[in-house]
NUZA-163394 format. One record per residue (C-alpha): residue number from 1; residue in three letters; x negated, y negated, z negated. Coordinates in steps of 0.5 Angstrom, whole numbers. Layout:
<nodes>
<node num="NUM" residuo="ala" u="X" v="Y" w="Z"/>
...
</nodes>
This chain:
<nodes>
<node num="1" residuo="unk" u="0" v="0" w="0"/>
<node num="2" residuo="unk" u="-3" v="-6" w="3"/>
<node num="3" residuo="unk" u="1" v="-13" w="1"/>
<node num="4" residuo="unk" u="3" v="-20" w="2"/>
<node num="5" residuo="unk" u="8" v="-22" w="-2"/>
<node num="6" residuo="unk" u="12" v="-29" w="-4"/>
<node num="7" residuo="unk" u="16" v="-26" w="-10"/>
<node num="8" residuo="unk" u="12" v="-23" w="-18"/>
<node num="9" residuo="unk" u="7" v="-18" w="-18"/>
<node num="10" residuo="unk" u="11" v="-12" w="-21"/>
<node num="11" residuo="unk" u="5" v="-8" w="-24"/>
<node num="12" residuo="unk" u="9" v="-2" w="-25"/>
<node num="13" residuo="unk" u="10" v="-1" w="-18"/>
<node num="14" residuo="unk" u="3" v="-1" w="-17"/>
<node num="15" residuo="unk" u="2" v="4" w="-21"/>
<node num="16" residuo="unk" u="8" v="9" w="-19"/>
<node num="17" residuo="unk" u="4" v="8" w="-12"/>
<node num="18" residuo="unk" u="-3" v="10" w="-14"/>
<node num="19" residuo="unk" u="1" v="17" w="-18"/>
<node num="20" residuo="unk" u="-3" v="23" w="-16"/>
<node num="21" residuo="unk" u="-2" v="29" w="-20"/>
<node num="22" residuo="unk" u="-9" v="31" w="-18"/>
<node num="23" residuo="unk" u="-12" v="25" w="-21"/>
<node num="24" residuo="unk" u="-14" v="24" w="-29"/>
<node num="25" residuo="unk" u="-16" v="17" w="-27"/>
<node num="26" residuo="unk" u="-10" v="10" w="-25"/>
<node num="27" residuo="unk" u="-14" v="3" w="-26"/>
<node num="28" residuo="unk" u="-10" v="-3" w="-25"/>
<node num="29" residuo="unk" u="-13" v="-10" w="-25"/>
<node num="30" residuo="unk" u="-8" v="-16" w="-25"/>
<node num="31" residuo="unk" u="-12" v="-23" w="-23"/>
<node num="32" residuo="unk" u="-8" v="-28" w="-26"/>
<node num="33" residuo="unk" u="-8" v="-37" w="-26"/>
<node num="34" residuo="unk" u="-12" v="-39" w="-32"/>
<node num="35" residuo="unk" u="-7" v="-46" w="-35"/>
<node num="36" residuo="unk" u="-15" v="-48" w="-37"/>
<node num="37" residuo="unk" u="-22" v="-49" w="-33"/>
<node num="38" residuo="unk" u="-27" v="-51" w="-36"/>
<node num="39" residuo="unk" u="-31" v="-57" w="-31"/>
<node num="40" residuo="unk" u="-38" v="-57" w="-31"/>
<node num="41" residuo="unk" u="-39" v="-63" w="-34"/>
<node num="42" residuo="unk" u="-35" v="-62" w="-40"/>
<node num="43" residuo="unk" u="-28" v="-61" w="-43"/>
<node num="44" residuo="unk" u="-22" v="-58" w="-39"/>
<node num="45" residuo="unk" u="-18" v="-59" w="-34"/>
<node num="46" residuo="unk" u="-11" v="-56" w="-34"/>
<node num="47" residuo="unk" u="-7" v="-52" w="-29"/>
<node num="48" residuo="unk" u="-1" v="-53" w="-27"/>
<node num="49" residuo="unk" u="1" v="-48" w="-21"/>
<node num="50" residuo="unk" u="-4" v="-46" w="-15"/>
<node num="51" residuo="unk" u="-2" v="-46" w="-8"/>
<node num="52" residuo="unk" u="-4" v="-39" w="-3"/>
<node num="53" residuo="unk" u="-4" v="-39" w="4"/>
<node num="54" residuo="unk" u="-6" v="-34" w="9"/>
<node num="55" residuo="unk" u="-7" v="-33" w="16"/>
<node num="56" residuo="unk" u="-3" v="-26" w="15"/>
<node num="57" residuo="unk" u="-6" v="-21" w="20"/>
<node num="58" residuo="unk" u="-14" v="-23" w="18"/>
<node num="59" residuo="unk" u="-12" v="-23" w="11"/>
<node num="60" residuo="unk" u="-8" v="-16" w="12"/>
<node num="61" residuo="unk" u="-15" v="-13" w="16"/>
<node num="62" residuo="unk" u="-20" v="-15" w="10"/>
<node num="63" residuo="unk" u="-15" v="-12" w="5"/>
<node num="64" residuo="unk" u="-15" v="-6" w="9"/>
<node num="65" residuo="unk" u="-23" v="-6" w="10"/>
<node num="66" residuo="unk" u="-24" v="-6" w="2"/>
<node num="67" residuo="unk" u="-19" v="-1" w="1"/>
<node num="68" residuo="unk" u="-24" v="4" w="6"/>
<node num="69" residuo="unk" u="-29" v="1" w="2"/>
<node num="70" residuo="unk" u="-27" v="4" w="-4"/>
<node num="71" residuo="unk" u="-25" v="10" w="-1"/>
<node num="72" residuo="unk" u="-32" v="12" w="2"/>
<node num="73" residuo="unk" u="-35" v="10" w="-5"/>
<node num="74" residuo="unk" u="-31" v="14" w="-10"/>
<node num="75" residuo="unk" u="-27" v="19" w="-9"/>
<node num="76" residuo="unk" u="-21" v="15" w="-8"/>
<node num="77" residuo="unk" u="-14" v="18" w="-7"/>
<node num="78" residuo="unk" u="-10" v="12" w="-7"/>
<node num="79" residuo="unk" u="-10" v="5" w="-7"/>
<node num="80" residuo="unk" u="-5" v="-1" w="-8"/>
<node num="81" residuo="unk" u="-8" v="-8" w="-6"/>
<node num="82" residuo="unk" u="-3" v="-14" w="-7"/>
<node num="83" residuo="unk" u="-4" v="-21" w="-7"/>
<node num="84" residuo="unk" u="1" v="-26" w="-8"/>
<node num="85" residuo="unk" u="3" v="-34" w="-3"/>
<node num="86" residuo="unk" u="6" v="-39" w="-5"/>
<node num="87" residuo="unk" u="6" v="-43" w="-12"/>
<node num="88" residuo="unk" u="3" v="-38" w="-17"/>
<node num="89" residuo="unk" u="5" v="-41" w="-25"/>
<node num="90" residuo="unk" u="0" v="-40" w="-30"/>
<node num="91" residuo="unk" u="-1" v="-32" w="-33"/>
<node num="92" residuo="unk" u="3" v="-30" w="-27"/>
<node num="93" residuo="unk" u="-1" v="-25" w="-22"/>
<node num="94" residuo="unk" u="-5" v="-27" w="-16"/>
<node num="95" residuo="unk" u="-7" v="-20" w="-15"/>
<node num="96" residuo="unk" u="-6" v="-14" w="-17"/>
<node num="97" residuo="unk" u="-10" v="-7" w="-15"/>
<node num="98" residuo="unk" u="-9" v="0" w="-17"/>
<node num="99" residuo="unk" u="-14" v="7" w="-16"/>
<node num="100" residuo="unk" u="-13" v="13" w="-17"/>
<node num="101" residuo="unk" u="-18" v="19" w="-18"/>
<node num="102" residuo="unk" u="-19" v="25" w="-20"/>
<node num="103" residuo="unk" u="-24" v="23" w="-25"/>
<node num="104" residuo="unk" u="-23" v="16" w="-31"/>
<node num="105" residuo="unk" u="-30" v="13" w="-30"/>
<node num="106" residuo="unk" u="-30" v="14" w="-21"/>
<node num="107" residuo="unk" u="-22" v="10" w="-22"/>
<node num="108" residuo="unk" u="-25" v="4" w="-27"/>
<node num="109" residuo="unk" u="-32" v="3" w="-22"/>
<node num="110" residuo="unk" u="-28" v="3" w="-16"/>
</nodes>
C-alpha cells in the first residue's frame, strides 16, 4: 500500500495491511508536525499547521523506490507508506510507514 491521502493517517489501517502470519515483527512509524522549532538563533517558533503538496505521479514513484529498497535490505514481507497533503495540524500525521517481518530486529531497522 503506497498512498497519498488528504484525510487523517489512520495508524490502524496501516498495520492491518502489513499483517502476516508468518511475521513476528510489525513496525510502525508515525511523523507527525511539531507546535515548537527551536530557531538557530535561539527561542522557539510555533507552528500553526504545514501546507503538503505534491506532484502526484513523482512523488508515487519515489515511495515506491523506498519501498523495494526496504524489500532488498531486509526481509521485508509487507509495507504501507503514506503521506499526507494539505493542511497538517500540530500532533496530526504526516507520515506513516509500517513493515512487517519475520523477525522483530529486521521490522524495527527496515
Amino acid at each position: 500500500m503506497i498512498e497519498l491521502i488528504e484525510e487523517p493517517i489512520d495508524a490502524n489501517r496501516l498495520l492491518a495491511e502489513v499483517g502476516d502470519a508468518a511475521c513476528g515483527g510489525q513496525v510502525l512509524f508515525v511523523g507527525t508536525t511539531r507546535q515548537w522549532t527551536q530557531r538557530l538563533e535561539g527561542g522557539l517558533l510555533e507552528t500553526d499547521h504545514l501546507n503538503y503538496e505534491a506532484y502526484r505521479a513523482m512523488a508515487l514513484r519515489q515511495m515506491q523506490a523506498l519501498a523495494d529498497e526496504a524489500k532488498q535490505r531486509w526481509p521485508v514481507k509487507k509495507v504501507a507508506l503514506v503521506h499526507r497533503l494539505g493542511s497538517v495540524g500540530p500532533m496530526e500525521a504526516s507520515v506513516g510507514v509500517a513493515v512487517s517481518t519475520p523477525h522483530r530486529s529486521e521490522a524495527f531497522e527496515a
